[in-house]
C-alpha positions in Angstrom: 42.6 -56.4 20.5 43.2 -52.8 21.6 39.4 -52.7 22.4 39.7 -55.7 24.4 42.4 -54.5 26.9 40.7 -50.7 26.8 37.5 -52.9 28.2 39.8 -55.0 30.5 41.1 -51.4 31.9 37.6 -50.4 32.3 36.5 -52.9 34.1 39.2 -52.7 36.7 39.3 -49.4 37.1 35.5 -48.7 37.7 34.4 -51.8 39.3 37.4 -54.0 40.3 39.1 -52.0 42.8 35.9 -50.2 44.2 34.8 -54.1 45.3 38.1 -55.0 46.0 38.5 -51.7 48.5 34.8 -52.9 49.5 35.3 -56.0 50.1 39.1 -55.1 52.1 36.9 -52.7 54.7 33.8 -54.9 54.4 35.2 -57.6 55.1 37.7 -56.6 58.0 34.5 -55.2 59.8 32.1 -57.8 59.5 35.2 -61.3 59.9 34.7 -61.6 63.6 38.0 -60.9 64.5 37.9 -57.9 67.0 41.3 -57.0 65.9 40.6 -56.6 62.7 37.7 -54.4 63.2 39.2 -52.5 65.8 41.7 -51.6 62.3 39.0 -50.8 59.9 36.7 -48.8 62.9 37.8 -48.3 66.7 35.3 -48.2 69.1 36.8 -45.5 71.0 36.2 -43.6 67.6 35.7 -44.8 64.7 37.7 -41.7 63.2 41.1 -42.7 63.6 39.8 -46.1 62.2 42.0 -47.1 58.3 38.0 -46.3 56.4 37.4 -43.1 58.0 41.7 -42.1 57.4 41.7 -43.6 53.7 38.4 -41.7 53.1 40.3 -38.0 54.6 43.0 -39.7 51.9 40.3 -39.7 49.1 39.3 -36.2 49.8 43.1 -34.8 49.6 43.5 -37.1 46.5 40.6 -34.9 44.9 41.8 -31.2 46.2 45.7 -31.8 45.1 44.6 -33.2 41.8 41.9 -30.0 41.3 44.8 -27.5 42.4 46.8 -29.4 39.7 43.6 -29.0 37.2 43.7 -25.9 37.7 46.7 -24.8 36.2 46.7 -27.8 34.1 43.1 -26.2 32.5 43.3 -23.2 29.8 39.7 -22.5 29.9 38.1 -20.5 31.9 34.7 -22.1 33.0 37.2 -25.2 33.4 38.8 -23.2 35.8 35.6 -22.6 37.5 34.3 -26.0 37.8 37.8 -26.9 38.8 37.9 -24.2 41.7 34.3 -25.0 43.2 35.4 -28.7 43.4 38.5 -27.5 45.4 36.3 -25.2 47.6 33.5 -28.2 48.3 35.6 -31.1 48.7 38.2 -28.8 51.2 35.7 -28.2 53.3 34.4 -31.4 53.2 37.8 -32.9 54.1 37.8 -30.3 56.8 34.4 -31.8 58.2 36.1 -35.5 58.0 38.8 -34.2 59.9 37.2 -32.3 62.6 38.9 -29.4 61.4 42.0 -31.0 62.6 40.9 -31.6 66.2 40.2 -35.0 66.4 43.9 -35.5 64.7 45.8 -33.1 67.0 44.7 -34.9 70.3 45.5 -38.5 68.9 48.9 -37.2 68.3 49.3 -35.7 71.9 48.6 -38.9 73.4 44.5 -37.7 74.2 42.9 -39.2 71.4 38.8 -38.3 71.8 36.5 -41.0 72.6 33.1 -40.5 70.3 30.7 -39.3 72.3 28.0 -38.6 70.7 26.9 -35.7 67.9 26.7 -33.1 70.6 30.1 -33.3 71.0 31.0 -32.8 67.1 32.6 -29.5 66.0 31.7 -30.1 62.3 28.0 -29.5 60.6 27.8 -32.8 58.7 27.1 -34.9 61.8 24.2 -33.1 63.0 21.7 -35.3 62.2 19.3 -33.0 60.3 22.0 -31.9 58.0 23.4 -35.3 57.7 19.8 -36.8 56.9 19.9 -34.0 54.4 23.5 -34.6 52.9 22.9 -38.3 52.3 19.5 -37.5 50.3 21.6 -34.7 48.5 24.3 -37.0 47.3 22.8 -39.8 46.5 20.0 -38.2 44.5 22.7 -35.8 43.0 25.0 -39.3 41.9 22.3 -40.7 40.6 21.4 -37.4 37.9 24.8 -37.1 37.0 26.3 -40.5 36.7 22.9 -42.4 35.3 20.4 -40.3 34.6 22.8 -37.7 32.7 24.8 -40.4 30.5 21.9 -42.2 29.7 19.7 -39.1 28.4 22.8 -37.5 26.4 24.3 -40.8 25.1 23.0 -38.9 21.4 24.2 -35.9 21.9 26.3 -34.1 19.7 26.9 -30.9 22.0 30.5 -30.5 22.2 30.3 -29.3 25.9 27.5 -32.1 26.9 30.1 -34.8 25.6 32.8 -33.2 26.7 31.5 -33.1 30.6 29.3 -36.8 30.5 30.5 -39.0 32.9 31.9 -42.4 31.2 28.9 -44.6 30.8 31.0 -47.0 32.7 30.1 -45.2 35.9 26.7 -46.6 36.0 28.2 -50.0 37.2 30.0 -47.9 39.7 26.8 -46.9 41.2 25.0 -49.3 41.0 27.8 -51.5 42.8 28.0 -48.9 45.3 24.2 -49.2 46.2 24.6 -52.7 46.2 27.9 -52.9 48.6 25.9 -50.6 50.6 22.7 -53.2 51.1 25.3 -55.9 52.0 26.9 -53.5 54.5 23.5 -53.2 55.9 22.3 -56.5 56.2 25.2 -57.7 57.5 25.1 -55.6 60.2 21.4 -56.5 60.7 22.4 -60.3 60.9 24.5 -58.9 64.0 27.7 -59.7 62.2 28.8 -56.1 63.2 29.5 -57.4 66.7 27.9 -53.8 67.9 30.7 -52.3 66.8 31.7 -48.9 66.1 29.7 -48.5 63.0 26.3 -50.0 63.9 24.6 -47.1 63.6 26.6 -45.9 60.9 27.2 -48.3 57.7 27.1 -45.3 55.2 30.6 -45.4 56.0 31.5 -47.9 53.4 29.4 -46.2 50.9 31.1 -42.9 51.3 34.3 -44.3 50.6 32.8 -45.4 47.3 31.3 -41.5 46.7 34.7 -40.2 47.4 36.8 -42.8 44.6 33.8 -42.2 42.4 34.6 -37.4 42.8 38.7 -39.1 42.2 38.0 -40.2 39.2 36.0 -38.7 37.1 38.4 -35.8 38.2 41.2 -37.8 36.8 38.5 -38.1 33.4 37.6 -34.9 33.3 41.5 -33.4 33.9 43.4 -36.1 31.7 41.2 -37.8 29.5 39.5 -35.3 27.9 40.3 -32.0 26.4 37.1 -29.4 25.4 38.2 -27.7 22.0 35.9 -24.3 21.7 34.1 -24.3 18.3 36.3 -22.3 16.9 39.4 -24.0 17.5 37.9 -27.3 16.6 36.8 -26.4 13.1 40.6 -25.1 12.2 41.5 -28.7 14.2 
């Protein structure tokens, strides 16, 4: 029974509410209703759209929760790993955000109309950089959520166990590739109304990425503790 509802919980949490926030953004997009996808993605700029905001909520998720890890940690190299998540995923929020810009000028009443990457004060929409971005992450996921599980499943290394994603997150990834090929063709069928995110349907996937970094935070902070040899052999 107990094994039952801890797969139940599993399920939920690392495939039922990445399609259900999928499907809620997906879906708003591509309904037809220009209302509706005017909410999920403005045309004026798709950055004061609820995906682009609830991603920039993602990303604060992860920086409280490392600042929490932090002190919540004893270990130093926990520490580390801890601090250089904090570091990346602030300045990544930064990027989201414009570095505040784009925020400060909706709330004075001159919200900025998206024109174009020239216009961008942030380094991750420069289209080199963002080419190379997308190829980093995506190759990167796929090494430490698949790849890495799958090679270590026999491992008995304390600190290899102790940092292995939950194999669980191989669905999550694979869903997320998937969501993103429906995204895609979709938008291809011209579903997308030439809205704000034609020429940008990584969008959906990103928010995936960014619950994906939340929680295997939230594993790696509260559901596993690393005992040094040492301390483990007087355990």
């Amino acid at each position: 029974m107990e094994k039952d509802r801890e797969k139940v919980r599993k399920i939920i949490i690392f495939l039922g509410i990445p399609v259900l926030l999928s499907a809620i953004f997906i879906g708003g997009y591509f309904s037809g209703n220009h209302r509706l996808q005017e909410l999920v993605a403005p045309l004026m700029n798709r950055e004061y759209g609820l995906l682009e905001n609830f991603q920039n909520l993602l990303l604060l998720a992860v920086i409280l929760l490392a600042g929490y890890g932090i002190f919540r940690k004893r270990l130093l190299f926990e520490k580390i790993i801890l601090g250089c998540i904090l570091i990346g995923t602030l300045f990544l929020f930064l990027e989201e955000i414009d570095y505040g810009r784009l925020h400060y000028y909706y709330l004075i009443g001159q919200p900025i109309h998206d024109r174009g990457n020239n216009q961008d004060w942030n380094l991750h929409n420069l289209n080199q950089v963002n080419l190379f971005l997308k190829l980093g992450l995506d190759m990167g996921m796929i090494i430490f959520f698949i790849i890495f599980p799958l090679v270590s499943w026999k491992s008995t290394n304390r600190l290899i166990r102790y940092l292995r994603p939950d194999p669980w997150f191989i669905l999550t990834i694979i869903m997320m590739f998937i969501i993103s090929r429906i995204s895609h063709a979709l938008n291809h069928a011209g579903l997308g109304m030439n809205g704000a995110l034609r020429r940008n349907m990584a969008e959906f996937r990103e928010m995936n990425i960014y619950y994906v970094f939340l929680l295997y935070l939230v594993q790696f902070i509260f559901w596993r503790n690393y005992l040094p040899p040492d301390k483990q052999d007087r355990a």
